[in-house]
VOSEPA-748077 format. One record per atom (N, C-alpha, C, O): x, y, z; residue in one letter. Coordinates in steps of 0.001 Angstrom, whole numbers, plus 500000, padded with zeros to 6 digits. Example, Ala and Ser with C-alpha at 12.3 -4.5 7.8 and 13.67 -1.06 7.14 Angstrom:
<recs>
513190494310507800a
512300495500507800a
513200496700507800a
514236496681508465a
512850497750507080s
513670498940507140s
512900500030507870s
513409501138508039s
</recs>
This chain:
<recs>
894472706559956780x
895694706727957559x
895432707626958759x
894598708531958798x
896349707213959839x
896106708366961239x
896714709209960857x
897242709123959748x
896886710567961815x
897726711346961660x
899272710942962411x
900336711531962218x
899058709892963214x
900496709072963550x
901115708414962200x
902339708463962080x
900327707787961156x
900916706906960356x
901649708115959194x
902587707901958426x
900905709346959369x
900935710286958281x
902087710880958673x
902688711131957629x
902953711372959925x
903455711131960287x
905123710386960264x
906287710785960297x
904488709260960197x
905851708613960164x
906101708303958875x
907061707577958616x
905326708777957922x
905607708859955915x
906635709943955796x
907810710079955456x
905436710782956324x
906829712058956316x
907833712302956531x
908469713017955757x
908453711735957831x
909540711755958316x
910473710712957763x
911669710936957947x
910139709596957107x
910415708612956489x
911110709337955332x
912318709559955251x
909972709739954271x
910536709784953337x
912075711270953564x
913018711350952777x
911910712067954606x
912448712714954861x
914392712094954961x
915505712234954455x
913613711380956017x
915577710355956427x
915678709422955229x
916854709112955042x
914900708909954416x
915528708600952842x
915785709028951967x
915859708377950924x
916143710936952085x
915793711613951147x
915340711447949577x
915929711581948504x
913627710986950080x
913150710938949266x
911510711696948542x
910747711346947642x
911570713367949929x
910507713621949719x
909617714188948376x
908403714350948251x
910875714446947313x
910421714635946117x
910039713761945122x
909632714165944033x
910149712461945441x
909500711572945015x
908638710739944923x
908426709845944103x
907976711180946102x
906532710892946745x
905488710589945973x
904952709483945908x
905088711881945183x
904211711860944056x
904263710998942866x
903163710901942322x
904963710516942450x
905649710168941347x
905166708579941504x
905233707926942545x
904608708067940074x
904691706429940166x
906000706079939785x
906958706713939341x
905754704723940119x
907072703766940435x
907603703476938741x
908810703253938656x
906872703460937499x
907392703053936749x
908280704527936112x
909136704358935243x
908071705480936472x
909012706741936001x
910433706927936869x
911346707674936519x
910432706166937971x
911322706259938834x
912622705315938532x
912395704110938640x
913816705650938207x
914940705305938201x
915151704118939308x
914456704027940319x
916086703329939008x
916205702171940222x
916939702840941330x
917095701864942065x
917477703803941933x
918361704523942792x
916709705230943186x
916287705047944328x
916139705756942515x
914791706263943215x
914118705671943844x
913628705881944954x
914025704568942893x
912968703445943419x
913276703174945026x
912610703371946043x
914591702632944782x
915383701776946042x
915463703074946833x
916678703122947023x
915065703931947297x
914682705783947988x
913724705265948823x
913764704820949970x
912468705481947651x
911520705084948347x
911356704082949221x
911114704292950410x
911501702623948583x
911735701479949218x
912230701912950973x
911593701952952026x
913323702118950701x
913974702291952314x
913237703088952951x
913201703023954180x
912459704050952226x
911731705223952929x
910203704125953973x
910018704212955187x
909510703364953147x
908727702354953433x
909429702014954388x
909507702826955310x
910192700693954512x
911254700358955143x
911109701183956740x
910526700688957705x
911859702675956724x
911456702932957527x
909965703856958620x
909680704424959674x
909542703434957455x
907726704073958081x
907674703267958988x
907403703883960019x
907839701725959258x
907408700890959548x
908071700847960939x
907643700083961804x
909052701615961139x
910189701851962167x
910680700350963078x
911008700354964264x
910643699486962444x
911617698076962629x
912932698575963174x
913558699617962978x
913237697136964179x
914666697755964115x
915830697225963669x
917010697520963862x
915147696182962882x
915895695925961806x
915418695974960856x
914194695886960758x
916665696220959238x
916072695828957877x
916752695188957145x
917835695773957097x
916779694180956430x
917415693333955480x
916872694101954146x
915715694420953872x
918259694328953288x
918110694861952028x
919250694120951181x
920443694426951167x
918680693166950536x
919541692370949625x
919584693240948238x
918587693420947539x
920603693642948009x
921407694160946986x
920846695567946194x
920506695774945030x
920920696440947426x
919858697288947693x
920631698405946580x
919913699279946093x
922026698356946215x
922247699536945039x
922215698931943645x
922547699625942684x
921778697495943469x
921424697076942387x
920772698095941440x
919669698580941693x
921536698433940256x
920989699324939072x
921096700581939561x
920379701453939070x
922430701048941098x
922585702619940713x
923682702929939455x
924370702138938810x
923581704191939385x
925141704443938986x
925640704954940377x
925048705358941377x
927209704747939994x
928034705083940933x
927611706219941882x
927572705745943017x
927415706986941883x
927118708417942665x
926404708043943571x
926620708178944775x
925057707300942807x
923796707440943663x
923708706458944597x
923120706507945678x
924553705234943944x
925093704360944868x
925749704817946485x
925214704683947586x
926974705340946161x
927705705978947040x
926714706941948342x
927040706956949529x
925755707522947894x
925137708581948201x
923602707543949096x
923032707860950139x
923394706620948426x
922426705852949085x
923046704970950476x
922427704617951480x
924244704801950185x
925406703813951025x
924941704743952493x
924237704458953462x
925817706127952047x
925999707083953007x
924581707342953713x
924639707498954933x
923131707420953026x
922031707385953795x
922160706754955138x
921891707073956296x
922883705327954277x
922339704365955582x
922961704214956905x
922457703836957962x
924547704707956543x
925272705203957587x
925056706199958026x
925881706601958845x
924364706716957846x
923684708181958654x
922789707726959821x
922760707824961048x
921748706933958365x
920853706393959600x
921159705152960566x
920259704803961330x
922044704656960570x
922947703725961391x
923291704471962729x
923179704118963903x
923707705513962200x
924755706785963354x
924120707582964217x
924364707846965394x
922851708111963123x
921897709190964155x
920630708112964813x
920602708020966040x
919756707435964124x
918945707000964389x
918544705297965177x
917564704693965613x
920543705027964917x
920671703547965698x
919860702176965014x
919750701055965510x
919302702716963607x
919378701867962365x
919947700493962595x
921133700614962900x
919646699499962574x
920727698282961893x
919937697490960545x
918806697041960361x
921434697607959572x
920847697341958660x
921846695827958685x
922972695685959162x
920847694664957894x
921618693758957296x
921593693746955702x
920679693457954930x
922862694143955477x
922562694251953758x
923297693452953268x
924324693229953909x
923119692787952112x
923512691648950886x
924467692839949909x
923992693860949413x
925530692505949832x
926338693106949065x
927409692362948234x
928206691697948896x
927577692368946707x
928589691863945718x
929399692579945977x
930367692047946521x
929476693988945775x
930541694490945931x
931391695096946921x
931197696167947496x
932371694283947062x
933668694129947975x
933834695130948735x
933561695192949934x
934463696268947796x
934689697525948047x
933652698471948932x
933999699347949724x
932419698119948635x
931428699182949216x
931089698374950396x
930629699064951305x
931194696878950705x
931192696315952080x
932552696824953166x
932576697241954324x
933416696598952326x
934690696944953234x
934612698374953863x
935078698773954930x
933759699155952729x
933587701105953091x
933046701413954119x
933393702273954929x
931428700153954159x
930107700498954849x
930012699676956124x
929304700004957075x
930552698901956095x
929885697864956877x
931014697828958396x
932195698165958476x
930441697494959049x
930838697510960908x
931626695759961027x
932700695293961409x
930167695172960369x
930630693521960670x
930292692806959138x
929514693250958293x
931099691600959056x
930740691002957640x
931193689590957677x
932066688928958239x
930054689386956687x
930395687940956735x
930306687241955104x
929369687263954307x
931641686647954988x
932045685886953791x
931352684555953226x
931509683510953857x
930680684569952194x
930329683681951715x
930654683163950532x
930461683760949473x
931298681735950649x
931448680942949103x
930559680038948814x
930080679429949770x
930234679800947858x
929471678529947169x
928381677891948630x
928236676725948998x
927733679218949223x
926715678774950464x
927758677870951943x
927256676982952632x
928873678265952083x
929930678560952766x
929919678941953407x
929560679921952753x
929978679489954854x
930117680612955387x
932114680499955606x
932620679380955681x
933053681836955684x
934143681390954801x
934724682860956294x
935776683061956900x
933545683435956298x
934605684578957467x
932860684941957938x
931799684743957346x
933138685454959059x
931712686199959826x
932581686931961176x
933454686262961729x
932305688195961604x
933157688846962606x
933011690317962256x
931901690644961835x
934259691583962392x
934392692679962333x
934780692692961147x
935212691659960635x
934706693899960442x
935571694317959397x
936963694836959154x
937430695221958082x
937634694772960512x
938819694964960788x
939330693449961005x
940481693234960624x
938706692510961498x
939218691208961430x
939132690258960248x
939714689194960036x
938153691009959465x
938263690601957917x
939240691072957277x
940028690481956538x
939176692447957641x
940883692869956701x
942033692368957431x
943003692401956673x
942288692000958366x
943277691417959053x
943898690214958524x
945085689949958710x
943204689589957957x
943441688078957346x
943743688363955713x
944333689350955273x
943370687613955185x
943092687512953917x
942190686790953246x
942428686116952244x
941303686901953703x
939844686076953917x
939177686601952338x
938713685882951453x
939339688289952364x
938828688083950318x
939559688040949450x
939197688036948274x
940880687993949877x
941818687785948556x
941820686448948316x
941817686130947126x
941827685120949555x
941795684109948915x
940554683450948488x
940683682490947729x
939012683909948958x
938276683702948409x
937518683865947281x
936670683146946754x
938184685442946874x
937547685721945374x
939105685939944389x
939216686632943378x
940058685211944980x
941078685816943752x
941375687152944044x
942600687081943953x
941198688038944261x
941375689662944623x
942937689641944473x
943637688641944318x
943456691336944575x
944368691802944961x
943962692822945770x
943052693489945277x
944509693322947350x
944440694008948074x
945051695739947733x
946250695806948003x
944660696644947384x
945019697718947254x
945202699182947797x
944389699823947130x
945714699889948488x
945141700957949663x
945773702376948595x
946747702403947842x
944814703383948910x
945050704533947954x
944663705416949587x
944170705091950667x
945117706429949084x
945236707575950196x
944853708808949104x
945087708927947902x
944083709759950182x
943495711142949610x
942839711928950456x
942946711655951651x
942061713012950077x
941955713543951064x
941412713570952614x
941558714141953694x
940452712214951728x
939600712335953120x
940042710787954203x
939499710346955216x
941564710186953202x
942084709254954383x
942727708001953215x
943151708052952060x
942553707049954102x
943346705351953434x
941948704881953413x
941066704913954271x
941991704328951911x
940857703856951786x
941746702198950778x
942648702332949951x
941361701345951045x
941135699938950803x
940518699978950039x
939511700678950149x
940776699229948793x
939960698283948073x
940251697188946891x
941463697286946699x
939895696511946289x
940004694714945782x
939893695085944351x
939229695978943823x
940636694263943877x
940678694272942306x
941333693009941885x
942277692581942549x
940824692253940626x
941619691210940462x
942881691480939987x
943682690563939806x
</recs>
């Protein structure tokens, strides 16, 4: 490795906060770790894009939430674009800028996420009910059957 490539590990695993896991093999690592590192790779490679299909697969909730927020960080500070594959509704509607609806290999909505909530584009595609809760930190949206 250069000291450029050495470099951009570091700082990598840094904006994935994942420098404590560096050392560590992959089979001791939790899937929320794993998927750390991963993005940390991801961005060594400094692309300016990344596709991450179902990238909180096997967190729990927290780490989920907390990996989400990585990426909107790095979206915000570092001008990141991510394309990510997401099941769940709720954490697309949270995270995402633009989205696009898919049924049965469909394309069913594609646009903003304000013009997705505008319609009713996931209530009639997955059955949903639309729900808005308020707290401290605002109105937050989200789907439930």
């Amino acid at each position: 490795l250069t000291e450029r490539d050495k470099t951009a590990v570091e700082e990598a695993l840094q904006l994935a906060d994942a420098v404590t896991l560096a050392d560590r093999f992959a089979d001791t690592l939790s899937g929320g770790e794993f998927q750390r590192l991963t993005l940390a790779m991801i961005l060594a490679q400094n692309t300016p894009i990344a596709l991450l299909d179902e990238p909180t697969a096997h967190m729990d909730p927290s780490y989920e939430g907390a990996f989400l927020e990585t990426l909107n960080r790095l979206k915000r500070e570092k001008k990141k674009t991510f394309l990510v594959v997401l099941h769940d509704l709720n954490q697309a509607v949270r995270y995402a800028d633009d989205i696009v609806v898919l049924d049965g290999g469909r394309v069913m909505f594609s646009g903003t996420k304000e013009d997705c909530l505008a319609g009713n584009t996931l209530e009639a595609t997955f059955g949903l009910r639309r729900y808005t809760a308020k707290n401290e930190t605002g109105e937050h949206i989200f789907f439930a059957p």
